[in-house]
N, C-alpha and C positions, 0 to 999 in steps of 0.2 A: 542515351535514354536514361533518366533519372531515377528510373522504378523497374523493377522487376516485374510483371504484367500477374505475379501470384502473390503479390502482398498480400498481408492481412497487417494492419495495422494495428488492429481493433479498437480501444477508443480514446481518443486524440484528446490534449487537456488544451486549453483556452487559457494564455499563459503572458501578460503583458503586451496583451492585444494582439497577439501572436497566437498560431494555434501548431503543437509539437506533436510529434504521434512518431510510432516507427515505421520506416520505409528503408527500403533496400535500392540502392547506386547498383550500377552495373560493375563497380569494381571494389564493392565493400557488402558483407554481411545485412543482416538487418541492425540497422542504428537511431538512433535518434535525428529527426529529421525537421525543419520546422518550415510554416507557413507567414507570410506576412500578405494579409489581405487587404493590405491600403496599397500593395504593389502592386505593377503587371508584372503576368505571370511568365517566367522563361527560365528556359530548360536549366538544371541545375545550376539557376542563381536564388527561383522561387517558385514553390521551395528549394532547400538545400539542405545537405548533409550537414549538422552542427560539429560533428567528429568522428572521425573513425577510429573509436576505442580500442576497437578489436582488428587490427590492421589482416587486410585479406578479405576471405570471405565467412572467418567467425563473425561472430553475432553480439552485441550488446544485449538484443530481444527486451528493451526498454516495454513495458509495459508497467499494470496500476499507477498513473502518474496523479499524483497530486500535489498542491500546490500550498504552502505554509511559511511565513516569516518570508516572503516575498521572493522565495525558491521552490523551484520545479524533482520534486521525491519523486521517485519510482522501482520496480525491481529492476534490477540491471544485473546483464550477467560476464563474468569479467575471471580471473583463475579463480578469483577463491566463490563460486561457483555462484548462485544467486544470491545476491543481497542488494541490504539497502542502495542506494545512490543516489544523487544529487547535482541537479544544473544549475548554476546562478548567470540569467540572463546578462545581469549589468557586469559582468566581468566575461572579456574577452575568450574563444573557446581553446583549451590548453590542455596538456599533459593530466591537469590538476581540475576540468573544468571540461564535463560534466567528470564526475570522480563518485569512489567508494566513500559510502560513512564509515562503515565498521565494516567489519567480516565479525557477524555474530553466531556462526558454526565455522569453526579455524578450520582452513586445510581448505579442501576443494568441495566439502559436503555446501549442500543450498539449506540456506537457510529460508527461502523463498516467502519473502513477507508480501504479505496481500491483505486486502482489505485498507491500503491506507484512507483513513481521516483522520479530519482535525478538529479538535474540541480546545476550543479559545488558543491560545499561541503554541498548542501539544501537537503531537502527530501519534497517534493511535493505528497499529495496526498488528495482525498476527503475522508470528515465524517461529521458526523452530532451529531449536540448538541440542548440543550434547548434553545440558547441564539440567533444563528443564523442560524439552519436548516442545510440541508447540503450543507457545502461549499468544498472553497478549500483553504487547509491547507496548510501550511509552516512551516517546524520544524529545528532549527540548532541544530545541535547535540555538538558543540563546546560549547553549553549554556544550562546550568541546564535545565532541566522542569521546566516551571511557569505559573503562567496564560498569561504569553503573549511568551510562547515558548511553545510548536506550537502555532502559532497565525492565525487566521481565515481571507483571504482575503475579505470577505462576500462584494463580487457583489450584492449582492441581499440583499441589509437591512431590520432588522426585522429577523423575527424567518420560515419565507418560503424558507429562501435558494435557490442557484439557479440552485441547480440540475445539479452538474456537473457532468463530466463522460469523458471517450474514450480518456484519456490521451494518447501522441504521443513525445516524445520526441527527438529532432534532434543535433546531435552532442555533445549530453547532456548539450546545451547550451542554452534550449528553450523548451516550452510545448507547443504542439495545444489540445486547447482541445474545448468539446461542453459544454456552460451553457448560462443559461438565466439569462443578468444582468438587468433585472427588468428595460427597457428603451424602454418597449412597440416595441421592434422587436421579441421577442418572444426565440428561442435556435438557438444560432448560433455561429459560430465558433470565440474562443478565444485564444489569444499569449500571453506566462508570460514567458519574457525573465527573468534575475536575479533580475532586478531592477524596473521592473512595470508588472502591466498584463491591457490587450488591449482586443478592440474587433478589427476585421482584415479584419472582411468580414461580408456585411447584404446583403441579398437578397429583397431588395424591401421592404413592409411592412408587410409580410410572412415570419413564423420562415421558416430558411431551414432545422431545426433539424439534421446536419454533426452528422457522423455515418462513423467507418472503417478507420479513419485517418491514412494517411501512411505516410512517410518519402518520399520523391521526392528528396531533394536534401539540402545542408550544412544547411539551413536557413526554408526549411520551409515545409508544408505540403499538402497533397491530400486531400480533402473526399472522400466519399463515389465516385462510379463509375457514379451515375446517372449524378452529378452534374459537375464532371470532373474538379476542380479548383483545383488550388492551389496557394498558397503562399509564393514567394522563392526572 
């Protein structure tokens, strides 16, 4: 049996006309697992397990997967505890494949980046480290891993981070998102086009705490319903 009948995969990325999600073998953890819908279907050949990172019945627990520079990001969790990771379908599955970007909190702490998107050939998401909490990250993938790929936008200096979250992306050319850049307004709504990131909206001297960001239109975004704005 190819699945453990209590998966939760949660939700599955569309990936080179293939579709990946995590699923659990009867003799491996939860892993990364893939679909090919131009096949018949049969027992673990399709889908099948891509690899068993985590031999036994540890967990890779591949989840936030997205897709950028014609490879498959997601959280993945591995010793050095959640982080980045990365599959590149056209290369054989190996040791090295799906594999760790960085370990951006060293040691076994999780750096647990979520919210991935991508803004033009960038990968935008938040995680948190020892250095500056959790931020919001930038990663070019056209550029080795280093300490300054991904590189930490840190609004919020210091090790408090500014709690971002509710990432929104509009014509993949723009992020709204909610954090608090430590300038005594408290969480409110921020824009990180390619080239800077902004705050765009304060409400008075009261965070508005933006929640439920929607796309409205080419440029820009909603909140939440209470508050009815947007930015376009």
């Amino acid at each position: 049996m190819p699945f453990d009948a209590s998966v939760d995969s949660g939700t599955p990325a569309g990936y080179n006309i293939k579709v990946y999600f995590e699923g659990r073998g009867a003799d491996s953890g939860f892993e990364l697992w893939v679909y090919d819908p131009t096949q018949p279907n049969v027992v673990d050949v399709n889908p099948h397990l891509v690899r068993d990172t985590q031999p036994g019945q540890s967990s890779l627990g591949p989840e936030q997967f997205t897709v950028v520079a014609g490879k498959l990001y997601f959280n993945g969790f591995g010793n050095e505890g959640h982080e980045l990771w990365v599959y590149d379908s056209a290369v054989a599955p190996s040791a090295n494949n799906p594999r760790l970007v960085i370990d951006l909190f060293p040691g076994a702490s999780d750096a647990y980046p979520a919210e991935l998107t991508v803004v033009g050939d960038a990968l935008y998401f938040e995680a948190q480290s020892a250095t500056v909490g959790r931020e919001v990250w930038k990663y070019d993938p056209a550029v080795a891993p280093s300490a300054n790929n991904p590189l930490p936008l840190d609004l919020t200096p210091g090790v408090n981070g500014s709690a971002s979250g509710h990432f929104v992306s509009a014509s993949g050319a723009r992020i709204g998102f909610r954090a608090d850049g430590n300038n005594g307004l408290g969480s409110e709504l921020w824009l990180l086009p390619k080239t800077r990131v902004s705050l765009i909206w304060q409400r008075g001297p009261r965070a508005v705490f933006p929640a439920t960001l929607r796309v409205v239109c080419k440029r820009g975004f909603a909140l939440r319903p209470t508050t009815a704005r947007r930015h376009c």
